[in-house]
N, C-alpha and C positions, 0 to 999 in steps of 0.2 A: 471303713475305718470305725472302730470302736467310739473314738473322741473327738471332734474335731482339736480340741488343745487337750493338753495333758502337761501337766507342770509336777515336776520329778522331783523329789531328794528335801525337800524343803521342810520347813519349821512349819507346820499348820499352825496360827496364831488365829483362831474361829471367830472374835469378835466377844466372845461373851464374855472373857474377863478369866477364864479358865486355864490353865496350864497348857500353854501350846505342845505339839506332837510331832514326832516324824511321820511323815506320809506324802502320797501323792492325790492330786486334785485332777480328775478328770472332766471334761466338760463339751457338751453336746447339745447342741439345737438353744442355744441361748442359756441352756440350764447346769448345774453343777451335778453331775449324774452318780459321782464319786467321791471318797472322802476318806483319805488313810489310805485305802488301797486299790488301786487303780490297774486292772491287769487289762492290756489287750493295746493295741495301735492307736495311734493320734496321724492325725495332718498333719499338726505342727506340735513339736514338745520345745518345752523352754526347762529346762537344764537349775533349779532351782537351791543345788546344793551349796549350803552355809549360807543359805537366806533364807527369810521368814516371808511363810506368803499369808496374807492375810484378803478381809474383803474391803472392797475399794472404801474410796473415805467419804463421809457425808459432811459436808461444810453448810452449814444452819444459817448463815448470816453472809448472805451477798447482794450485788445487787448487779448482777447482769440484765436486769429488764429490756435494755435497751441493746446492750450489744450482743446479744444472742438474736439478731435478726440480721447484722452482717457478719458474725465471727460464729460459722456453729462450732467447731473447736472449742469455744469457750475459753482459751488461753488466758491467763495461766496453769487455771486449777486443776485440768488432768498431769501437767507436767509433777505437779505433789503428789498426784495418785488420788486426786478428789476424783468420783465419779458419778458422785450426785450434790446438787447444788441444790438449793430455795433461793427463791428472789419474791420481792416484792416487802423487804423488812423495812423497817420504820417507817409502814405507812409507805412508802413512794411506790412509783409505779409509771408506766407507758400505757394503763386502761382502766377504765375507761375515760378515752379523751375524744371530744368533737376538732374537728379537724381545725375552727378558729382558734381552738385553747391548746394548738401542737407547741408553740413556739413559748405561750405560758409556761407548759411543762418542760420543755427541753429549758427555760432559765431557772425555771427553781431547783431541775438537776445540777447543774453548772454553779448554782449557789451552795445547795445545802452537800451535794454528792460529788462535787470538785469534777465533775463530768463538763468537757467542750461544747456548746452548742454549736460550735461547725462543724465536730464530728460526729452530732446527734445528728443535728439537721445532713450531713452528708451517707451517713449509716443509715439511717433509716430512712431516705430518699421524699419526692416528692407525696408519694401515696406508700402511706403505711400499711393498709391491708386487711385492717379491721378498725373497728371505733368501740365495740363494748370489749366489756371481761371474754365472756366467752369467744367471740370474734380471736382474742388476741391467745387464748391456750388453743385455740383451734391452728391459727397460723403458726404458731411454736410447734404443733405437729407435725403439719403439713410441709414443713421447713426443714424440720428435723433438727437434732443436734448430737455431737458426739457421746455429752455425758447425760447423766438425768438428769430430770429439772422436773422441782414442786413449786408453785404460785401462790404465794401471800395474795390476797385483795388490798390493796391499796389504802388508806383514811386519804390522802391527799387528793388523788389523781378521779377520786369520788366525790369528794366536795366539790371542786372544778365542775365536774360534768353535770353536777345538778344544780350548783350555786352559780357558775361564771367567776368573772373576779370578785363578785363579795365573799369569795367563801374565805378571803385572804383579812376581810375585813369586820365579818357579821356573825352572830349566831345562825344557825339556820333555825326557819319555822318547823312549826307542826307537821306541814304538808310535806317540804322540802327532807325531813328526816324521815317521815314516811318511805317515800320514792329511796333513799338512800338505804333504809333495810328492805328494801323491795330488792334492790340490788346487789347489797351482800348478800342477801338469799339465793338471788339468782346464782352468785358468783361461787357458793358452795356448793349447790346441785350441778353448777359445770364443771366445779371439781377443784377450786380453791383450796390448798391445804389449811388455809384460815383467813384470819384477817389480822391487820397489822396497820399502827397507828403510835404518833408521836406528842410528846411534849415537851419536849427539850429543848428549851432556852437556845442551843447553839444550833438548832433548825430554822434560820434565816433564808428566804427563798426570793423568790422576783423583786427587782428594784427596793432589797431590804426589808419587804411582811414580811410575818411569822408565815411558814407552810399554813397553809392551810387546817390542817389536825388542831395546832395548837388555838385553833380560834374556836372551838367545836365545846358547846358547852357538856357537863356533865351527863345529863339528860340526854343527850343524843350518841356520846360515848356506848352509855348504858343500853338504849334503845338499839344500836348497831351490833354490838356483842350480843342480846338479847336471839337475835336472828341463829348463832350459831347453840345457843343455851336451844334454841326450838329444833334446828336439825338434828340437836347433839351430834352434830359434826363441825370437826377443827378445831384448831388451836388459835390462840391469841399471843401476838409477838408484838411486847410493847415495848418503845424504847423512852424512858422514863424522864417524868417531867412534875413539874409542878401540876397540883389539881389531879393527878395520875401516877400516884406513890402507893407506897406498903398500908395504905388505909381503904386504898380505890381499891387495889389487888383483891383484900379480902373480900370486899363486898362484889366485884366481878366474881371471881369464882363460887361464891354461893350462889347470887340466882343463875348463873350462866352453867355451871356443871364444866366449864373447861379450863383446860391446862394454859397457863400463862407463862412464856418465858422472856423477860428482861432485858434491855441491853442498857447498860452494863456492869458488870461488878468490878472496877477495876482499882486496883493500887494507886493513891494520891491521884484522881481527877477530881472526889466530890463531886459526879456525875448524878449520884442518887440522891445530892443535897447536902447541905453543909454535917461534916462529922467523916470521921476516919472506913477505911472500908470493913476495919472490925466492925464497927458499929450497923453498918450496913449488912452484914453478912450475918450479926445477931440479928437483926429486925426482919431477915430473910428466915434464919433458923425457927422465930417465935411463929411468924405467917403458917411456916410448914409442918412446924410443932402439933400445931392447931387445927390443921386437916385441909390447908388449901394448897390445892395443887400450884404452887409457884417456884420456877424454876431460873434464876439467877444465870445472865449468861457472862464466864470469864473467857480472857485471851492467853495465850503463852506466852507472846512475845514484849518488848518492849514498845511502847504507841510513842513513834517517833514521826510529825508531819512534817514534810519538804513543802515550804507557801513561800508565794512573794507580795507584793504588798497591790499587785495587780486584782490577785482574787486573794483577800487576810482571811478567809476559812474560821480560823481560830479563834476570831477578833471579832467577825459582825455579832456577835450577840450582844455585846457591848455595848453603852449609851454613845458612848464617845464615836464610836464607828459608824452610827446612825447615818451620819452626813456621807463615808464613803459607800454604803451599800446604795445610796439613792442616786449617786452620781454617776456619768458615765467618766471613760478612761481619761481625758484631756483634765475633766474637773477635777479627778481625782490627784493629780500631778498637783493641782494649784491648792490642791487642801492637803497634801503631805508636807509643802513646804512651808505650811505658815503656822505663825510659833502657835498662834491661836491651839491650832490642833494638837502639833507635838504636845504642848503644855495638860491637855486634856487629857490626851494618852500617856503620858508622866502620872497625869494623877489615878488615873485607873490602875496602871501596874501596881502603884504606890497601896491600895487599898487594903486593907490586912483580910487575910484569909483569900486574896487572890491568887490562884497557882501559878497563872502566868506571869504573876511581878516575880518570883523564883524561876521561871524557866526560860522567860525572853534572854535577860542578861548572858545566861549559859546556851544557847540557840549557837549552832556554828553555822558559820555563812558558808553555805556549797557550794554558790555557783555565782561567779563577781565578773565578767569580763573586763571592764575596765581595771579591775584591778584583780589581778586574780592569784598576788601573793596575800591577803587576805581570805583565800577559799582552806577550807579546813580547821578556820580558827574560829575560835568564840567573838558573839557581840564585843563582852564584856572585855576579856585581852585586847582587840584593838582597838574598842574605846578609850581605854585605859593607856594603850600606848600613844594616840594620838589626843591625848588630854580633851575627851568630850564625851558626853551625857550617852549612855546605852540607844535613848532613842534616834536623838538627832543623828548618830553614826548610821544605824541601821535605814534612817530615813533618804540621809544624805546618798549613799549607795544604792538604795533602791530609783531614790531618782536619774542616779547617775547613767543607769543602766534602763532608761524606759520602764520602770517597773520589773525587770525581768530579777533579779537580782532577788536570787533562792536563801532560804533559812531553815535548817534542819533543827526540828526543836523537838523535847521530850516532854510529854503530855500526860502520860501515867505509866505505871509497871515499871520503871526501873529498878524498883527494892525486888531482887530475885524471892526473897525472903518470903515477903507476902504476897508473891505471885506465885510461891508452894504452895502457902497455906490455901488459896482460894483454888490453885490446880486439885489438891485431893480430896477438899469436902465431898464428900457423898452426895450433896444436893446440888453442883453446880453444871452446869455444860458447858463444853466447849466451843463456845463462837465468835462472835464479831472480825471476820477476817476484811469485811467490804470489798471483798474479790470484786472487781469491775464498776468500782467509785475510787473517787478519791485518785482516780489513776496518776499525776502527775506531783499527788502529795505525798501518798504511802503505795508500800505493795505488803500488806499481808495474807497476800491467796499462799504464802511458802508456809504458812502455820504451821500444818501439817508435818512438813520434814524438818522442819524446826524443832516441833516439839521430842520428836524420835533423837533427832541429833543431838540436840542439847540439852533435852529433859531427861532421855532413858540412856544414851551410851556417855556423854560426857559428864554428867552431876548424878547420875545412877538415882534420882530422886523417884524416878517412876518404873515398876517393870516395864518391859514390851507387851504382856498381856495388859495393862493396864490402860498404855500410854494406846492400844491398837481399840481398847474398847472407848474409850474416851471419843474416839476420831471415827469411829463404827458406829456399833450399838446405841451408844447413851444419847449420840444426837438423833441418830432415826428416831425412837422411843421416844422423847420429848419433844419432837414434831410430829407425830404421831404419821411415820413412815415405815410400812408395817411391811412391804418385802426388800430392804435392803438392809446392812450392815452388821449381817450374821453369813457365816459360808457355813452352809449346809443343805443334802442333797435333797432336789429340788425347786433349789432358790435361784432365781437370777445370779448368771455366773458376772459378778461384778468382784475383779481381784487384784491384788497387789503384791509383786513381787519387790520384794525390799533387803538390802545389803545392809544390814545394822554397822556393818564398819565404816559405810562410806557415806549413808545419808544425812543429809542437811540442806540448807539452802543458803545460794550464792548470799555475796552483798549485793545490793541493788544496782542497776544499771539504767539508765533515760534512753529510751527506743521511739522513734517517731513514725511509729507503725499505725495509729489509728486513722480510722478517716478524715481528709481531711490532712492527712500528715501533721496532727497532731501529738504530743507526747503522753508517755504512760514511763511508771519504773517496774520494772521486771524483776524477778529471781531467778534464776535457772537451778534445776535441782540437781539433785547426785545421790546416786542411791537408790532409787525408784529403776530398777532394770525394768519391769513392763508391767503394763496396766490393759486390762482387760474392762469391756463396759459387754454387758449382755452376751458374754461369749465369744466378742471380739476384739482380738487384738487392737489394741488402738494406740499406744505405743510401747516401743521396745527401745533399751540403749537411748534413752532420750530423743529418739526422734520417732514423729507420726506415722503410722503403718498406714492411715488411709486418707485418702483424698479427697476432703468435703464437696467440693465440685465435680466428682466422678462417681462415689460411692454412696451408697444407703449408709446413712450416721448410727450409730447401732441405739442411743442413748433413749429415754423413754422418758415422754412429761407424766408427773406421776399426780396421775386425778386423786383428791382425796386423800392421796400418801401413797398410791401404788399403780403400777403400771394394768393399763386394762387385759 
């Protein structure tokens, strides 16, 4: 045979932003051999007329760390047609960790990443398999996985391993930050795509500390990035905090020589500090104006979290919530019902320029057993109708229900308006989906067919060449992933066939598939007819063509940004 695949008739949409074409894509031994014209036999042809085939999607901002050691699938994100992922952003991470500090880190996930610690602790079993960085991209090899996967180095899971628990409490010394860019050293010669580190107020970890990162003074920040300014290699994914804003950015990139990208730029959270996201997206324009590599990461969709009051997510950053992060679950019951606290949490909503005193009120309750003609309706309407206080309802029903008693609330991006304007700047990327966090609060691994379905066929706001490089090209490039998210011959055959009439992604669904039989919300896509990783099929018609437990997983951990 000429090709092992050959996909016919199709819209070439190449990645670079360029006018797609008619032609066929031939592809052999892993590689795309063909391009426009494809004469001669395949194994297998897939039939691509009046669909756009494009190259697989690069998703910049997840955090599968941990569940890419029992799920090599990596589900959700091949089902959008993602076929490379990065993990290890904002700083977290599964290495390097000593085996007493496993249980530290599976709570700080569970806190800051809405991740279970009984389906960490059950996923990732008694012995883990490695304890450093490189230990743990060696067993991500050795393991294999369906799609690709680049590695952040951690700020969190780094402090841990060299401080213990002061790193929750202390600056580190001289010596102690020594060893720690000894480590990110290490951690880029094993092939780290960067390093990645947080400060963000609503990063609350074990028994209520700040993660870790945010206790890390400036001086060791800088000393840490310092390490990748000496390899000049990698990038820097910060996700933005006090002490670590558009003033830190500049001076990072000058003595470090590297690319920094943000999280996040979003419509109404004031996630990058008090002031509108224009203003933000100026102080991002003037950074870049100026010659520093900074690169602002947005989302497409709306940031809507599903929480209950078991784990408030939303809320530990808060003073008032101080008392629930430190308690366990029985005390937490006896500190929701006393007016003491309600009245504290009245007064926080109540505070002017707090987003969440606008968006609790309008929160609909999703999930009530006890009462569950109240499920699909606002706080605020059945406060309203049962003559009482937004909090006390929401509290009163949360107790009712052991805590379990869900709240879907909107967080930022609802103005489609100025999630245009920040979708087309020139300087932004496309990220923050937290594919494999947050599993039981949000699901935005579906970005992807999101943005195609409702940004380029239903609002026409974006071409398909446009909406294809945003989701390709622009984030490889600004993670510096230097053989994916272009199709040309070759390049690793990573490809997407897609139905522009029929793609998008489902509403959300609650599945108890994780370990553990714990919950996640899912999307199912439509539209994505098949997805190819390294030349193999991996699925087609929405279902998996191979058997992680039978088969060699085609996907590639990408040292540095690219596959060896």
């Amino acid at each position: 045979m000429d090709y092992d695949i050959k996909i016919t008739g199709g819209t070439i949409v190449d990645g670079s932003g360029k006018a797609g074409y008619a032609g066929d894509v031939g592809i052999k031994d892993g590689r795309i051999v063909a391009l426009g014209s494809a004469p001669g036999k395949a194994a297998k042809t897939i039939d691509a007329a009046g669909k756009v085939v494009s190259p697989g999607f690069v998703d910049i901002h997840t955090h599968y760390d941990a569940q890419i050691m029992w799920d090599k699938m990596l589900s959700i994100s091949p089902w959008h047609g993602v076929t490379t992922v990065v993990v290890g952003n904002c700083g977290f991470g599964i290495a390097p960790t000593r085996k007493d500090h496993r249980l530290l880190i599976a709570e700080t996930l569970e806190s800051v990443e809405g991740m279970s610690v009984e389906a960490l602790k059950t996923g990732l079993g008694e012995e883990w398999g490695f304890e450093t960085f490189p230990e743990y991209l060696d067993a991500i090899e050795k393991g294999g996985t369906a799609i690709n996967i680049g590695v952040l180095f951690g700020h969190t899971p780094l402090r841990l391993y060299v401080m213990g628990e002061d790193a929750t409490e202390r600056e580190a010394t001289p010596e102690e930050i020594a060893e720690m860019r000894r480590l990110v050293a290490e951690a880029i010669d094993a092939g780290a795509i960067g390093f990645a580190t947080s400060k963000a107020r609503t990063h609350v970890g074990f028994r209520g500390k700040p993660v870790p990162s945010r206790v890390a003074s400036h001086d060791e920040v800088m000393e840490l990035m310092g390490a990748l300014g000496e390899a000049q290699k990698g990038m820097i994914q910060i996700t933005i905090g006090k002490g670590l804003s558009y003033d830190q950015f500049a001076e990072i990139t000058e003595k470090t020589g590297r690319r920094i990208s943000w999280t996040a730029l979003l419509a109404g959270a004031q996630i990058a500090g008090p002031g509108s996201y224009k203003d933000q997206l100026r102080r991002s324009e003037e950074l870049i104006a100026s010659g520093h590599d900074v690169v602002p990461q947005v989302t497409c969709r709306p940031l809507n979290f599903e929480f209950n009051f078991k784990a408030p997510f939303l809320f530990e950053s808060a003073k008032a919530f101080n008392v629930i992060s430190r308690a366990e679950i029985p005390e937490r019951k006896e500190i929701y019902a006393s007016r003491e606290f309600r009245d504290s949490f009245r007064e926080m909503l109540a505070k002017p320029g707090n987003n969440l005193g606008s968006a609790f009120p309008v929160a609909t309750i999703s999930y009530c057993p006890s009462d569950t003609s109240v499920e699909e309706r606002t706080i605020q309407d059945v406060a309203d109708e049962r003559g009482m206080d937004v909090v006390d309802l929401a509290l009163d029903l949360a107790l009712a229900n052991d805590l379990e008693t869900r709240f879907r609330m909107p967080v930022a991006n609802a103005d489609e308006e100025a999630v245009e304007e920040l979708l087309k700047h020139p300087e932004t990327v496309l990220g923050l989906s937290d594919a494999g966090a947050h599993a039981s609060q949000l699901c935005d691994a579906c970005f992807s067919t999101y943005l195609l379905g409702r940004w380029v066929r239903e609002k026409g706001v974006l071409t398909v060449e446009e909406a294809i490089r945003m989701l390709t090209s622009r984030p490889a490039e600004v993670f510096g992933i230097t053989d994916r998210g272009l199709l040309a011959e070759g390049r690793p055959a990573d490809v997407v066939v897609i139905d522009l009439d029929k793609v998008g992604a489902s509403s959300l669904k609650r599945v108890y598939d994780l370990p553990a039989g714990e919950d996640r919300l899912i999307s199912e896509a439509a539209g994505i007819d098949a997805v190819v990783v390294n030349g193999t099929l991996l699925r087609e018609d929405n279902v998996d063509q191979i058997d992680p437990a039978a088969q060699k997983l085609p996907g590639r951990l990408l040292r540095n940004g690219a596959a060896a």
